[in-house]
Every structure is written in C-alpha cells, then in structure tokens.
C-alpha positions in Angstrom: 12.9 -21.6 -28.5 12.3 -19.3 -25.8 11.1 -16.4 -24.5 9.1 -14.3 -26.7 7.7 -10.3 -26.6 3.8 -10.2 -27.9 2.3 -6.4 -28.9 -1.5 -6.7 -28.7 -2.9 -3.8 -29.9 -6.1 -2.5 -27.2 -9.5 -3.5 -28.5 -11.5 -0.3 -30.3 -8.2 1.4 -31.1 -9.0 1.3 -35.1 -12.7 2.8 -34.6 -11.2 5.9 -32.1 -8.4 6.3 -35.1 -11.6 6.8 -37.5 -13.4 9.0 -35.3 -10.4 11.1 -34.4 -9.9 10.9 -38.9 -13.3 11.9 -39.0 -13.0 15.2 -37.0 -9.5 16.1 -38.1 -10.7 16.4 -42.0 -13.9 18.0 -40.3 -11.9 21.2 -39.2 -9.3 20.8 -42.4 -12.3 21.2 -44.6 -12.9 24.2 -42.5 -10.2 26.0 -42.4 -9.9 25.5 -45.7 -13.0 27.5 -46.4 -12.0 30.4 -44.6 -11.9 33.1 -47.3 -8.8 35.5 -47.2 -8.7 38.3 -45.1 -9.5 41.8 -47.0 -6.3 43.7 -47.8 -5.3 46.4 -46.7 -3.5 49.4 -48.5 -2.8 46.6 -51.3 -4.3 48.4 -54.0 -1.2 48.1 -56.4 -1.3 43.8 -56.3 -3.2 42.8 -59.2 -6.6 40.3 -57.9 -5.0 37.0 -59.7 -2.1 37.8 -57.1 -4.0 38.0 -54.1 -4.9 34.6 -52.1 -8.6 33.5 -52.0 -8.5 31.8 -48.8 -7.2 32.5 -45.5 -4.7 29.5 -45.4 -3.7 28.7 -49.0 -2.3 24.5 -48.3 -4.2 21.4 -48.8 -5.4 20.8 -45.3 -7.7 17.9 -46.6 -5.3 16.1 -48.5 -2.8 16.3 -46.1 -4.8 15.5 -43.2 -5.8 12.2 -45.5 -2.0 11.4 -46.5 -1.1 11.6 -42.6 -4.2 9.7 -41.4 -3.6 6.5 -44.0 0.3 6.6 -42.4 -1.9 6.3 -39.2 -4.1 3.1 -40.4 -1.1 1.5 -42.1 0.6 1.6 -38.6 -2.6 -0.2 -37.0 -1.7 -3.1 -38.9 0.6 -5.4 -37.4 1.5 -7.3 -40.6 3.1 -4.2 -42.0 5.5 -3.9 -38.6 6.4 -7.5 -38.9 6.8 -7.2 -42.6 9.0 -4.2 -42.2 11.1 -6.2 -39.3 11.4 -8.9 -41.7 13.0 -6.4 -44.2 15.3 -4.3 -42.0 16.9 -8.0 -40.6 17.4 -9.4 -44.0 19.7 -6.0 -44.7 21.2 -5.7 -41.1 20.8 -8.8 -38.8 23.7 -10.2 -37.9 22.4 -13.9 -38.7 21.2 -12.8 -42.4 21.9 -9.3 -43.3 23.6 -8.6 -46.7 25.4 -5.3 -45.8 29.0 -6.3 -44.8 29.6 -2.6 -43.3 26.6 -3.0 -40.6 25.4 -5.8 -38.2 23.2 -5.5 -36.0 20.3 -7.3 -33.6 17.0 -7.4 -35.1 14.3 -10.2 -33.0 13.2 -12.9 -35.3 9.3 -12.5 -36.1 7.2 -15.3 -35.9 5.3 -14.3 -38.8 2.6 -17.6 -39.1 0.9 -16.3 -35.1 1.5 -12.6 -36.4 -2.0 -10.8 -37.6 -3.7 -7.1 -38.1 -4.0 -7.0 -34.2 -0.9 -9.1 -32.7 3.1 -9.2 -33.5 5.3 -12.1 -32.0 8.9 -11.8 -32.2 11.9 -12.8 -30.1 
C-alpha cells in the first residue's frame, strides 16, 4: 500500500509512569494533611467556618483522576481507537459531517497493540 509511520512506545515507560504515580499521591496525601494555619485576629468566624487543613482540595483524588488519563494514554489501542473515530466523522474518504473534511491516516488496526500504533 505504502509507506507507513510506526509509534513504538520505549520499553519501561509504564513501570516509570507507576513510580512517578506512586510519588505524586505520596506528597498529595501529604499535603493534604497539613493542618490549617492558626488564625490570626479571627476571633469573630465561628470554628465550623474556619478550614481544617492548610489546602482544602482533593489532592489525592485528583492526582488519581490525572494519573488514569496518564495510563489510558500508554495504551496504544485507545489512540488508534480514537483515530478510527475522529476519521469516521471527518476523513475525507468516510466522514459523515458534510461541513468538514479533512486527512486523518488509515490505522492498521489488526498489527496495532498496547505498545505499537501503525497507520498511514
């Protein structure tokens, strides 16, 4: 058919993503223990006002929301599988939007996999 573009993702990649998930929810839980610093001159807020911790967010859930975004992008399928989508609304040879055309590469989705993405 031609020439084709291959994305191999490096060897180890996945275990250096859990590591680096590892520490990140390390220090959210941290921080997220910090108590609040005492007020100052505050006497007039009532205590069910004042904050109990230093920084009142969900660092742990947050830090686990962003990191499955990060493992979902480690798999390749996902990428193809989103390519596949995005040309079936916009490609020129099959999109169904009459308003927008566009190049999208055909993926060569049987020699795709977790760790490798073919396409034109």
């Amino acid at each position: 058919k031609g020439d084709v573009a291959v994305k191999v993702q490096r060897p180890g990649v996945r275990l250096l993503v859990e590591r680096d998930t590892e520490l990140l929810l390390t220090v959210a839980k941290f921080l997220e223990s910090l108590p609040a610093l005492p007020s100052q001159g505050d006497d007039e807020d009532s205590p069910a006002n004042k904050p109990t911790r230093l920084i009142n967010t969900q660092l742990v859930a947050a830090t686990q929301e962003f990191m499955s975004r990060i493992f979902e992008e480690l798999d390749y399928r996902n990428e193809a599988s989103n390519c596949i989508t995005f040309a079936d609304l916009y490609s020129e040879r099959s999109g169904t939007s009459e308003d927008v055309s566009v190049v999208v590469p055909e993926v060569y989705l049987p020699w795709c996999t977790e760790n490798v993405l073919i396409m034109e």
